[in-house]
Legacy VTK file of the C-alpha trace (Angstrom):
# vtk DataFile Version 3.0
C-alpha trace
ASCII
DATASET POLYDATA
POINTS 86 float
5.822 -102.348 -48.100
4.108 -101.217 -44.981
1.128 -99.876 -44.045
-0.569 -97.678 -41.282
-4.415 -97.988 -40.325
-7.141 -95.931 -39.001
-10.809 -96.523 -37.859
-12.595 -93.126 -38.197
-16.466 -92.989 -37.364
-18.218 -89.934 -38.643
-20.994 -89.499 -36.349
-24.242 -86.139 -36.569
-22.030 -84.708 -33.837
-19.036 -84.649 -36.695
-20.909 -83.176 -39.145
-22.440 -80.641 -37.426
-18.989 -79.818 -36.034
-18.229 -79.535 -39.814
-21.067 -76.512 -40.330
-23.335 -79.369 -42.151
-27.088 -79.402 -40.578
-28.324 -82.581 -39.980
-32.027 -82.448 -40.585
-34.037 -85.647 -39.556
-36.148 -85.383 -42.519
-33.777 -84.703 -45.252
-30.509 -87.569 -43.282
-29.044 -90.578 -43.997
-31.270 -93.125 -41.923
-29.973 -96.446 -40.987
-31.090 -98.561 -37.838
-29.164 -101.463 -36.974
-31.127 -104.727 -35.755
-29.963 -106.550 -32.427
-27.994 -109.100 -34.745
-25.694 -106.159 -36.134
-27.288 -106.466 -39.662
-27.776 -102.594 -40.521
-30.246 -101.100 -43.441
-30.092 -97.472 -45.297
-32.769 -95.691 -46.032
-33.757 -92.287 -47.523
-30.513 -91.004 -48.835
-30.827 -87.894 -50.076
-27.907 -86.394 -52.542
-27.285 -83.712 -50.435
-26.115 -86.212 -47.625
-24.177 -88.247 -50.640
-22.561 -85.148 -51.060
-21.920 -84.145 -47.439
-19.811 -87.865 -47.063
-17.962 -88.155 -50.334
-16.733 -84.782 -48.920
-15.522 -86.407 -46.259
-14.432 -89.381 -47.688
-12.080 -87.258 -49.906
-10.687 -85.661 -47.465
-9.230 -88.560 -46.212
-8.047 -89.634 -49.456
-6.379 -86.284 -50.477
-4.193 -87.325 -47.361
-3.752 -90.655 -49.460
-5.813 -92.748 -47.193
-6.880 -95.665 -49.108
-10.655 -96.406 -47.922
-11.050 -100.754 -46.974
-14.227 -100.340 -45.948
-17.625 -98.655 -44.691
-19.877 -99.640 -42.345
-23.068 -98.142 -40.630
-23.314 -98.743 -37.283
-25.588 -97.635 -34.456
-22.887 -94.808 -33.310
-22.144 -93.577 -37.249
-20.516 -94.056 -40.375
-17.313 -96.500 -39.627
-14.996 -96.444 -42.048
-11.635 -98.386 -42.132
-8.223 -96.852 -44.271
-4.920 -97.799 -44.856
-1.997 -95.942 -46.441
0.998 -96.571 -47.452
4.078 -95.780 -44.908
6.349 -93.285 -45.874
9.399 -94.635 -43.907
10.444 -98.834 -45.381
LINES 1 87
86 0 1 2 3 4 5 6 7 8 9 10 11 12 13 14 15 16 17 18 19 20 21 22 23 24 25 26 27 28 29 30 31 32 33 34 35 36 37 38 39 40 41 42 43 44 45 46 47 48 49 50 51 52 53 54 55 56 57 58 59 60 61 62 63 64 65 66 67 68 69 70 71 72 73 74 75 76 77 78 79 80 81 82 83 84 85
C-alpha cells in the first residue's frame, strides 16, 4: 500500500480567507518559546468549531490527520492518505 502526504498550516490569514473573524479576544492563543515548546491558551468553542471544520474538510477528502502542531506561523497539521493507483 502507498501513501501520499501533505503539510497544511492554517494560519488567521486562512481563516479569514474562509469568512471566519478572528477576534483577538475571543482566538485560539498559543506563543511558542525560543526552544520550540508551544502552549494554548483561551480556546473558546467557537474557535474549536471553526478548526474541526477544517479538519473535516480534509478528511471528507479521506486525508488521514498524523498530527497537529502549533507553531509561531499557525496550526501545522500533517495527513496522509491512501493512494488510489498500487
Amino acid at each position: 500500500m502507498k501513501f501520499e502526504y501533505k503539510i497544511k498550516i492554517f494560519t488567521t490569514q486562512n481563516l479569514k480567507e474562509r469568512g471566519i473573524e478572528v477576534d483577538s479576544q475571543d482566538s485560539v492563543v498559543y506563543a511558542c518559546r525560543p526552544d520550540g515548546a508551544c502552549e494554548v491558551h483561551n480556546v473558546t468553542l467557537e474557535q474549536l468549531d471553526n478548526l474541526s471544520e477544517a479538519l473535516n474538510e480534509m478528511g471528507a477528502e479521506r486525508w488521514e490527520l498524523v498530527q497537529l502542531v502549533f507553531h509561531q506561523s499557525g496550526i501545522v497539521s500533517f495527513w496522509k492518505r491512501v493512494l488510489d493507483k498500487p
